[in-house]
N, C-alpha and C positions, 0 to 999 in steps of 0.2 A: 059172279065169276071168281074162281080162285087163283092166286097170285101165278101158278103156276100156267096160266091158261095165258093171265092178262100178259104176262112177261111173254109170252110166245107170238102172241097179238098183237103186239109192241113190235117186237124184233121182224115182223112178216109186214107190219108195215112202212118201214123202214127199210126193206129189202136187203136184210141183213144176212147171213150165214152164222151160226152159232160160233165157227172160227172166230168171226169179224168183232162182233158181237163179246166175246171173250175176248179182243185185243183191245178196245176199246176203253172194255173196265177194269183195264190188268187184270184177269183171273183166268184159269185154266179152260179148256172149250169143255173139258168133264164135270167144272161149275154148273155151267152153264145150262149141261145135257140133264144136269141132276137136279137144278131149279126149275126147269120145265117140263121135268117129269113128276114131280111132283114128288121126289125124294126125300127133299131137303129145303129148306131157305138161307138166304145169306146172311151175316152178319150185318149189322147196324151200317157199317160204311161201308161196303159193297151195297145195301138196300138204299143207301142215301144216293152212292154213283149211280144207279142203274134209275133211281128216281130225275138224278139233274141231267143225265142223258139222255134219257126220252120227253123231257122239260112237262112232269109231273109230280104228281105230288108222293108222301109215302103214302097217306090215307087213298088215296086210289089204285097202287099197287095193293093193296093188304085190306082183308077185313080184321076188325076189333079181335078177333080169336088168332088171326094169325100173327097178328101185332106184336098181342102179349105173348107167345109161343115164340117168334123170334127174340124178344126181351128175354123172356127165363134164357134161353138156350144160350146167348150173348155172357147173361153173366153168371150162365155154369161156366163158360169156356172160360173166361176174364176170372173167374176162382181157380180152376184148372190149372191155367198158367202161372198165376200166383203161389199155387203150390208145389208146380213144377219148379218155379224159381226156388222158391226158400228149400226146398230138399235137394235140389243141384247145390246150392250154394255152400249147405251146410254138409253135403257130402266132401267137396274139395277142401273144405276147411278142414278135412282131417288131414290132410298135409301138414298141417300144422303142427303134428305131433312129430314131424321129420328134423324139426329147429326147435320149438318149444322146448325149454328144461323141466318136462315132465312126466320123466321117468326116475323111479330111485334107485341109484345104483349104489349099494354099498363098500364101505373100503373100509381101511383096519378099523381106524377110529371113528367113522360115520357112512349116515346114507349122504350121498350127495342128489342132488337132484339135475339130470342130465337130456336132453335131448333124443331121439331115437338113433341118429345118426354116430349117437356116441356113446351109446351103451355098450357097457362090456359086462361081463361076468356071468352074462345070463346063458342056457342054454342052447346050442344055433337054432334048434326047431321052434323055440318062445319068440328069437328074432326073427325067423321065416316067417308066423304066424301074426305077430305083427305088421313086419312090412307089407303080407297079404291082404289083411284086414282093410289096412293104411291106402293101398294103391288101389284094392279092387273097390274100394269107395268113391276116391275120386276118378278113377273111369268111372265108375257109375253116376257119380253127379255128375263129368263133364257130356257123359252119353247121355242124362235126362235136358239138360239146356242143351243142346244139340238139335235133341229133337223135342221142345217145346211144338211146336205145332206139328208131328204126326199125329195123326187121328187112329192107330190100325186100334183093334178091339184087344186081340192078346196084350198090347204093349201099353192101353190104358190100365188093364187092368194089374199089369203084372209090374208098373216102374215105381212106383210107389212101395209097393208092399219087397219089391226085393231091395230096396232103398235101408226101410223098416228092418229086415230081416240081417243086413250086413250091421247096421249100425246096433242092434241086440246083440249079435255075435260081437264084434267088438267090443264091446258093454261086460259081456261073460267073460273074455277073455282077459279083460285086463281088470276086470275083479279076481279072478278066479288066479293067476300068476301076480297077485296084489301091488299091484299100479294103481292107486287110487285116484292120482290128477286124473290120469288119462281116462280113468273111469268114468271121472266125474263129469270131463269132457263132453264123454259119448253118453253120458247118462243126460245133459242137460238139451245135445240132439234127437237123442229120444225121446224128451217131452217134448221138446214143440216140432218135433213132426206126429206126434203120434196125437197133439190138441190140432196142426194142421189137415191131418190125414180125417179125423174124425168129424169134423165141420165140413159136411159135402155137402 
């Protein structure tokens, strides 16, 4: 019998309602409908709740094949969110270039090294284009830890790589108008997202 039978089997003899059933193990009743259709299985503790509320074991919810198939799946998601972390994180941390003196700004006798908030002499579109850069970063790191747990498929696949894609532009950009710190900055979040991105 497969988990999704035995779980159904369980909850009908306990004279449960999939509602009930979903209040019980704190999870959604759409869990629930999805674990007994055979959609999907739960996670590691949701499979441990649903084991110590029917007061059985895991190995009797789950065969050996489904076991290991909820284990992989556990710690793709537990990588997942690890990389959603460190790429939110290092997104907001471009704020940082809002205070940081990591801009050079020259004056008669020298460059100085300044702040973004305190740049002058540059042309306004080079500062548009920065603060762009700068802000639509961190919206997008604080929009990727936000939704650390949505699951939709466009948004797996596309938070990452438009993560990837702002912090490249920012990279071109302040080589390219020659900012080096800040370069260097965004050049050193580009490798470790791009050594996190490629370890899936």
């Amino acid at each position: 019998m497969e988990f999704n039978e035995k779980l159904q089997e369980l909850r009908k003899q306990k004279g449960l309602t999939q509602q009930e059933l979903a209040e019980a193990l704190y999870v959604s009743r759409t869990a629930i409908s999805k674990w007994e259709s055979g959609r999907g299985y739960p996670n590691i503790d949701s499979l441990k709740a649903i084991a110590g509320f029917f007061s059985v074991t895991v190995d009797e919810l789950l065969s050996g094949d489904e076991l290991l198939n909820i284990a992989e799946e556990d710690a793709k998601r537990k990588t997942r969110n690890f990389r959603d972390l460190i790429f939110g994180l290092l997104d907001l941390c471009t704020l940082l270039l809002l205070f940081l003196p990591l801009f050079g700004q020259r004056t008669k006798e020298e460059i100085q090294a300044v702040s973004l908030l305190h740049l002058d002499g540059t042309g306004a579109y080079l500062n548009v284009a920065y603060f762009a850069v700068i802000i639509l970063s961190a919206v997008w790191g604080i929009t990727v830890l936000a939704l650390q747990n949505y699951n939709g498929v466009l948004w797996n696949k596309l938070k990452n790589l438009t993560s990837l894609i702002l912090t490249t532009a920012g990279l071109l950009l302040f080589i390219i108008s020659s900012q080096p710190y800040a370069a260097v900055l965004f050049f050193i979040f580009l490798i470790i997202k791009a050594s996190s991105y490629m370890t899936r």
